[in-house]
Structures are given as structure tokens and as C-alpha cells.
C-alpha positions as CSV (number, residue, x, y, z in Angstrom):
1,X,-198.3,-105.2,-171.9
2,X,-194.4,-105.1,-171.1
3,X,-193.4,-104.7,-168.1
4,X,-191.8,-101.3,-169.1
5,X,-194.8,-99.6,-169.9
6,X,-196.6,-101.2,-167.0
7,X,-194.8,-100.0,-164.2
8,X,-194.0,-96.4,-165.8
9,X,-197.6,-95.9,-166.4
10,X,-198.2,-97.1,-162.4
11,X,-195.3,-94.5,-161.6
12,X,-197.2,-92.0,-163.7
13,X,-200.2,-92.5,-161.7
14,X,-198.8,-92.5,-158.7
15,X,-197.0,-89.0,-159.4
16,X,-200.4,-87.8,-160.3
17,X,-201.8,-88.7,-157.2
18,X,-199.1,-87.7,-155.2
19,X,-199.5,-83.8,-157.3
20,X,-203.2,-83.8,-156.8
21,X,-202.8,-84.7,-153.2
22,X,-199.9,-81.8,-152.8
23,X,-202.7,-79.6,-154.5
24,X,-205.6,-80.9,-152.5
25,X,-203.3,-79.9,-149.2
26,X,-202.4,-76.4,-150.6
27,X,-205.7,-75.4,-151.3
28,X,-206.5,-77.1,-147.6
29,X,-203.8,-74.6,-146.0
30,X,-204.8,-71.4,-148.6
31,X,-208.3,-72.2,-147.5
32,X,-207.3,-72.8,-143.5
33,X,-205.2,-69.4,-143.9
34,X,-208.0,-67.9,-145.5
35,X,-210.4,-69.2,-142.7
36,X,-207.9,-68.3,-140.0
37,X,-207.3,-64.7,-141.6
38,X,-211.4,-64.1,-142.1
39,X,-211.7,-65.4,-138.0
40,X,-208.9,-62.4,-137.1
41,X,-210.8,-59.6,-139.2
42,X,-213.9,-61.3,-137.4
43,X,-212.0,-60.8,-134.5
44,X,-210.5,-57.1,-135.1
45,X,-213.8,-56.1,-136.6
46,X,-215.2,-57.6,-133.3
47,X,-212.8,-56.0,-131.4
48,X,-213.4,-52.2,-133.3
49,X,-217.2,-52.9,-132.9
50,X,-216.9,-53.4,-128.9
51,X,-214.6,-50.5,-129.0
52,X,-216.8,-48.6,-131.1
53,X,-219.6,-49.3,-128.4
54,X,-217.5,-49.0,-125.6
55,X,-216.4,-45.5,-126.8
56,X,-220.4,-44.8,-127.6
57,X,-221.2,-45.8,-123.5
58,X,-218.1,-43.8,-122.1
59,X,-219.8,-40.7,-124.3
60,X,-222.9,-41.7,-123.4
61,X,-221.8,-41.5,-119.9
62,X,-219.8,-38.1,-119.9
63,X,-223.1,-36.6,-121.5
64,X,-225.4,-38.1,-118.8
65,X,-222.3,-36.8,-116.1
66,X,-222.4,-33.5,-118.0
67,X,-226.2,-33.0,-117.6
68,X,-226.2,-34.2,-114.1
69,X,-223.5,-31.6,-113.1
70,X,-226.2,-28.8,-115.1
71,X,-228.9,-30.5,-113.2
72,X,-227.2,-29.9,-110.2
73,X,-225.7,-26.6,-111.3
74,X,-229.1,-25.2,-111.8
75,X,-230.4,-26.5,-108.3
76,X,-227.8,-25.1,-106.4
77,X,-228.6,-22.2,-108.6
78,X,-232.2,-21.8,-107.4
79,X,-231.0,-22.3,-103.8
80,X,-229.1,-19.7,-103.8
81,X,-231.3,-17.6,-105.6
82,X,-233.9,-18.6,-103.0
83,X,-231.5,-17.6,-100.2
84,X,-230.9,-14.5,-101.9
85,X,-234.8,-13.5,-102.2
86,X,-235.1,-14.5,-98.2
87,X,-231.7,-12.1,-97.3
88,X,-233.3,-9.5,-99.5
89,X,-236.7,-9.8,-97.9
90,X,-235.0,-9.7,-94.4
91,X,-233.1,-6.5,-95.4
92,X,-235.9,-4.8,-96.7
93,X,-238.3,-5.6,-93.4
94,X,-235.4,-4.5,-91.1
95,X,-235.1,-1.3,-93.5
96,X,-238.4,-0.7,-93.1
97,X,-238.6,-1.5,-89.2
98,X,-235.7,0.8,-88.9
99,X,-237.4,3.8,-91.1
100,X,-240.4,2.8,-88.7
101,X,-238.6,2.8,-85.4
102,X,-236.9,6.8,-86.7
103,X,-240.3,7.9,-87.4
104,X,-241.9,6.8,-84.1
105,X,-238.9,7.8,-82.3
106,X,-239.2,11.7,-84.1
107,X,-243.2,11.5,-83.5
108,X,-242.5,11.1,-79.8
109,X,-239.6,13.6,-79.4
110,X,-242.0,16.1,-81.2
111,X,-244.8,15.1,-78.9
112,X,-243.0,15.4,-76.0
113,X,-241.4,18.4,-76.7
114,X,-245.4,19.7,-77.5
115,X,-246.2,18.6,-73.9
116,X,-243.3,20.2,-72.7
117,X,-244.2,23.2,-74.1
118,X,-247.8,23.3,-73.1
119,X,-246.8,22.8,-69.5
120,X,-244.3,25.4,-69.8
121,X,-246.6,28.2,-71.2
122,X,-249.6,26.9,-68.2
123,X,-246.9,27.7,-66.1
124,X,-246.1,31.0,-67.7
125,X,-249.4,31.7,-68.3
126,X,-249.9,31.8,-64.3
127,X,-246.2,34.0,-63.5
128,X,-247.6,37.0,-65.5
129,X,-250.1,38.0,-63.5
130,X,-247.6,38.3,-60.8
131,X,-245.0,40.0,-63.2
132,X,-248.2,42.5,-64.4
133,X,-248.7,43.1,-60.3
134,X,-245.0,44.3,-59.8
135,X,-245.2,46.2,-63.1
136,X,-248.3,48.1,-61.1
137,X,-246.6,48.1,-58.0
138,X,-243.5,49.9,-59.2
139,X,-245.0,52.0,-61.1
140,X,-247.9,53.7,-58.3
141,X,-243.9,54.1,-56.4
142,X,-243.6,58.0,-56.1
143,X,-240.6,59.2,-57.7
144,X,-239.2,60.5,-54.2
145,X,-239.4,56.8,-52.5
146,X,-237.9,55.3,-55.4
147,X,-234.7,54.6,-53.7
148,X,-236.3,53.1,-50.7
149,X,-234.3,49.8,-49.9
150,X,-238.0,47.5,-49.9
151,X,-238.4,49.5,-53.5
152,X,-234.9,48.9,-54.9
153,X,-235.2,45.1,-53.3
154,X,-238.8,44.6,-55.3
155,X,-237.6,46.1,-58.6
156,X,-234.5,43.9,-58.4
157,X,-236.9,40.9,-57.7
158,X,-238.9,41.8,-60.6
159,X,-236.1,41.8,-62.7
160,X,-234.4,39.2,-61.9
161,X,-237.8,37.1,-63.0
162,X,-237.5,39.0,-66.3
163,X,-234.4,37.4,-67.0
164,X,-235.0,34.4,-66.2
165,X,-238.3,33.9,-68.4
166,X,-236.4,35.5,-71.1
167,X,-233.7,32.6,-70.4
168,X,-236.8,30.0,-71.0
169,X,-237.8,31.8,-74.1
170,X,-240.5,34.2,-73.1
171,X,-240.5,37.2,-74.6
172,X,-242.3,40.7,-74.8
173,X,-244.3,41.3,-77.7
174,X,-243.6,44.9,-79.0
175,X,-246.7,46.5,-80.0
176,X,-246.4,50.5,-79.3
177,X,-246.2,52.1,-82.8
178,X,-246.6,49.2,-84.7
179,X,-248.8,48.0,-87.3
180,X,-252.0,46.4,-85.2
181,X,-252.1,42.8,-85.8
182,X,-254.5,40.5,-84.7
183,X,-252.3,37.7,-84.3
184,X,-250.3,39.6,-81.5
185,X,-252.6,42.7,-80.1
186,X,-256.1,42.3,-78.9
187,X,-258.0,46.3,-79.6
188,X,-260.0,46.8,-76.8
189,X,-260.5,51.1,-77.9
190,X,-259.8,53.0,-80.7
191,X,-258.7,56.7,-79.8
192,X,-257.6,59.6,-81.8
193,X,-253.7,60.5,-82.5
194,X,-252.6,63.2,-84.9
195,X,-248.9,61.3,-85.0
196,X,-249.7,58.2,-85.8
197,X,-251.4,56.4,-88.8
198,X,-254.7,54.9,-88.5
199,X,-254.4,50.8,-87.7
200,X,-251.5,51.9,-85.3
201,X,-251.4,50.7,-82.1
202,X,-251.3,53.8,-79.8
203,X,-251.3,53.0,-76.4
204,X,-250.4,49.5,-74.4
205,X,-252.8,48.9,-72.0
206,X,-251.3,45.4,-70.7
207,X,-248.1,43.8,-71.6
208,X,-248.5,40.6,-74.2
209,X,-245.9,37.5,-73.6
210,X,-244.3,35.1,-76.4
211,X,-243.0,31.6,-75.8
212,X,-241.0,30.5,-78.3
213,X,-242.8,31.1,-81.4
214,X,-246.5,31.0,-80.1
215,X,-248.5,33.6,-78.2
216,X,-248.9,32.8,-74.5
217,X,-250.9,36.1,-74.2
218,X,-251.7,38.7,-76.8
219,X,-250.9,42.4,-75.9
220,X,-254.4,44.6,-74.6
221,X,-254.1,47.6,-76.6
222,X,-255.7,50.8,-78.1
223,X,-255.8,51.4,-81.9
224,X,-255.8,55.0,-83.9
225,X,-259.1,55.2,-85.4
């Protein structure tokens, strides 16, 4: 073979060598570019997946935070529902002690004022007979002695205790020509009167007293038949 042909078949060789080399090296960098490129969307979907989680945990944790908060929400809720019941339960007992106290307090004004008015009407109960005595007294005075200064002292006397049981609340009862009533007049005769209407009282035979609004002693009187 010439020389020629020889070495320009080498240098053919060689050039097809040296192309499949430059090929072989370009698909080495498409493929490490590829690799590299594949590693970084590795790496970004990485990334995204870690954020992806890390956002999951953070919502995770605001729910968990969130429920707490209504867990504690709803405790201090029932303590101060609790303290509520206990203020209204002290408010009502000190209502009701109060309504209890008013009550006692008006039962014992009422039964003290009783007492004070059974002890006042004893003690009237023992001036009348000494008010009916100088009644009697005056009255047997003969009408020419009347202005006798011991006379005019006693009839002052006696009226001077008038007034001052009238002051306490003692009273008179009227009974002369009214309706008889058993409640005021005690009948101890019935007599005959022309005037008056039958069930009348006629005559008062001794004086009945009123204290207040009870009977201290009812009137002794005589009825028309």
C-alpha cells in the first residue's frame, strides 16, 4: 500500500477517534448536566417536601395552640360559672336571712307591743274601780254642797284621771240608746220603755272602758224587752 493511502487512512482513523471521543465527552457532560439538574429537582423537590411538612407541623401546631386556648377558654369558663353559682347561692341565703331577720324582728315588735298592751289594760283594768268609786262619790254629792272646795278638789281629781286614760287610749263605750251588742254591753235586766225600740239598751247601770280597739270591760246595762 503507498504511503499516501497509508497515512491518510491512519489520519482518517485518528479523526474518527478523536470525533467519537468529542461525542463520548458530550454525552458524558449532557449526562453529568442531566445528573446534576435531576440532583437540584431532588433537591428543590426535597426542599418543597420539608417545606410542605414544615408548613403541615406549624398548622398542626396552631390547631393544637388553638384547642388548647378553647380548652382553657372553657375551664376558665366553668370557674367562673362556678364562682357565679357560689355568689348567687350567698345572695340568696343572705336574702333569705335578711327576709328572716325582718320577720323575727316584726314578730317581736308585735309581741311586745301584745305584752305591752296586756299590762296596760291589767293596769286599767284595776284604775276603774276607783274611777266608778268617784263617779258614786260625786254623784250621792247634794246639789247644795256641790261647790264645796273638798267637792270641787275631788271632781277636778277625777277628771284629771279621765284625761289622762283617754291620753293612753282608754275610752268610754257609748251604750245609752244604742243597738244592744254583745260584744260591748253585758244585759243584766230587761225593762219596759214606750220610747225606745225593743234590743235598745235603756239604762246604764255601770260604765264599760275600751283600750285601743279591745274591750277592757263591757258596759252593765238594761235592755227594752
Amino acid at each position: 500500500m503507498p504511503e499516501n493511502i497509508k497515512k491518510e487512512t491512519i489520519d482518517n482513523e485518528t479523526a474518527e477517534n478523536k470525533a467519537e471521543e468529542i461525542e463520548i465527552e458530550g454525552a458524558d457532560e449532557e449526562s453529568t448536566q442531566a445528573a446534576e439538574e435531576a440532583k437540584d429537582t431532588d433537591v428543590n423537590e426535597t426542599e418543597s417536601d420539608d417545606d410542605a411538612l414544615a408548613d403541615a407541623d406549624a398548622k398542626a401546631d396552631d390547631k393544637s395552640d388553638e384547642k388548647s386556648d378553647e380548652k382553657k377558654g372553657l375551664f376558665k369558663k366553668k370557674k367562673k360559672d362556678k364562682k357565679d353559682e357560689q355568689i348567687e347561692g350567698l345572695n340568696d341565703r343572705l336574702k333569705r336571712q335578711m327576709a328572716e331577720f325582718e320577720n323575727f324582728r316584726k314578730r317581736s315588735e308585735k309581741e311586745k307591743s301584745q305584752m305591752f298592751d296586756m299590762g296596760a289594760k291589767t293596769i286599767v283594768e284595776k284604775i276603774l274601780p276607783v274611777i266608778d268609786n268617784f263617779e258614786r262619790g260625786l254623784a250621792a254629792v247634794p246639789d247644795d254642797k256641790k261647790d264645796d272646795p273638798f267637792i270641787t278638789g275631788m271632781d277636778k281629781v277625777y277628771k284629771q284621771m279621765l284625761t289622762e286614760l283617754d291620753a293612753a287610749g282608754v275610752k268610754p263605750i257609748e251604750c245609752v240608746g244604742q243597738e244592744f251588742d254583745p260584744d260591748f254591753h253585758n244585759a243584766v235586766m230587761q225593762v219596759e220603755n214606750d220610747e225606745l225600740e225593743s234590743g235598745t239598751v235603756a239604762q246604764e247601770l255601770q260604765k264599760g272602758y275600751m283600750y285601743k280597739d279591745s274591750v277592757v270591760r263591757h258596759s252593765m246595762v238594761s235592755v227594752v224587752q
